[in-house]
C-alpha positions in Angstrom: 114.4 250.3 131.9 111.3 249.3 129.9 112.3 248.4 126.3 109.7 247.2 123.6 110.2 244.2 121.0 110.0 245.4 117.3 109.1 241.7 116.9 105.8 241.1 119.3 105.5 244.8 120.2 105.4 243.4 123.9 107.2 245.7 126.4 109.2 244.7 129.3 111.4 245.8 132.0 114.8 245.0 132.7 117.1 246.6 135.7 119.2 248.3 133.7 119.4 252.6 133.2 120.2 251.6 129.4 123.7 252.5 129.7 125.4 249.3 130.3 123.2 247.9 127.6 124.7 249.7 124.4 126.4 247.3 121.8 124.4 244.3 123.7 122.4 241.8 122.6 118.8 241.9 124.2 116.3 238.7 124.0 112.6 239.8 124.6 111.3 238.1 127.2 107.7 237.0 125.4 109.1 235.8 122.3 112.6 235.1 122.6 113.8 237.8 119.2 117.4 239.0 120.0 118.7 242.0 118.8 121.6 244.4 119.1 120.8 247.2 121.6 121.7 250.8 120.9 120.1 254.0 122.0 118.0 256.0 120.8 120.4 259.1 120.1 123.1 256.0 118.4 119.9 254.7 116.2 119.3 258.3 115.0 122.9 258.8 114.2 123.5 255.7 112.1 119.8 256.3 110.5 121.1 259.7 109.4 124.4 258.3 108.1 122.4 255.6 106.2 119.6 258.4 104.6 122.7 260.7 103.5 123.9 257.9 101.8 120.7 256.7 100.3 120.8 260.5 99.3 123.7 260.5 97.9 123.1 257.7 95.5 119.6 259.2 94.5 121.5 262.3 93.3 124.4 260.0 91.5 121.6 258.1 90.0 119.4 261.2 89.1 122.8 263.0 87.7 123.6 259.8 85.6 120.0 259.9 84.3 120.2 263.3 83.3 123.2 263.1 81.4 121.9 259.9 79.6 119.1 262.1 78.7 121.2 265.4 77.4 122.9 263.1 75.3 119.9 261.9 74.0 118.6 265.0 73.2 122.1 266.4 71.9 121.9 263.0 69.7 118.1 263.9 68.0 119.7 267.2 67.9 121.9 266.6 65.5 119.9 264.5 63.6 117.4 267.2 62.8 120.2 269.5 61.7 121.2 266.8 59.4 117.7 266.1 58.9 117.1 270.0 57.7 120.4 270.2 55.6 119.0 267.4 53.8 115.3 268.8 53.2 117.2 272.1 52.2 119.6 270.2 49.8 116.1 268.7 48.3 114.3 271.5 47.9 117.0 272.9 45.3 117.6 270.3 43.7 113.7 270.5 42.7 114.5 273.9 41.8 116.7 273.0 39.4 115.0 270.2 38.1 111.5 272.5 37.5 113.9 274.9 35.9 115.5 272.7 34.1 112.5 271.1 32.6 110.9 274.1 32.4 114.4 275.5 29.9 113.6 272.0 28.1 110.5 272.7 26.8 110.9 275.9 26.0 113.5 274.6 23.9 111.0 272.3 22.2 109.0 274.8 20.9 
């Protein structure tokens, strides 16, 4: 069986079909790296277990992100209502006060 170092990037041969190998350790023969064997079909298997996982935290991160962001946006919200309410409470309150200095000097004269 011909395997290739992820270290060197050498390959070699060892007299093995590959099946034997699974779950051992393998030392390249150039530069000595040891690493856990597995096959092809077992890397693919745990890579897919460890990108749904990574996908599952993007989405809990995304989801957390967005509810950060509607509460946010539910806070300045509600600020502009209060905001308006207050603008609204101003402007008649100058009402009044042009009418009521308006009554004044009519008064006067």
């Amino acid at each position: 069986m011909i395997l290739l170092c992820k270290n060197c990037k050498k390959k070699f041969y060892l007299h093995n079909d590959g099946t034997e190998l699974e779950g051992k350790i393998i030392e390249c023969k150039f530069c000595s790296q040891k690493w856990l064997y597995e096959s092809k079909t077992k890397y693919l298997e745990n890579r897919l277990v460890d990108l749904n996982n990574e996908l599952d935290n993007t989405v809990s991160k995304i989801n957390l992100r967005k509810k950060e962001y509607q509460d946010k946006i539910n806070q300045l919200e509600d600020d502009l209502q209060k905001k308006k309410k207050k603008q609204q409470l101003k402007k008649k309150l100058q009402k009044k006060i042009y009418k009521f200095k308006k009554q004044k000097k009519k008064k006067k004269k």
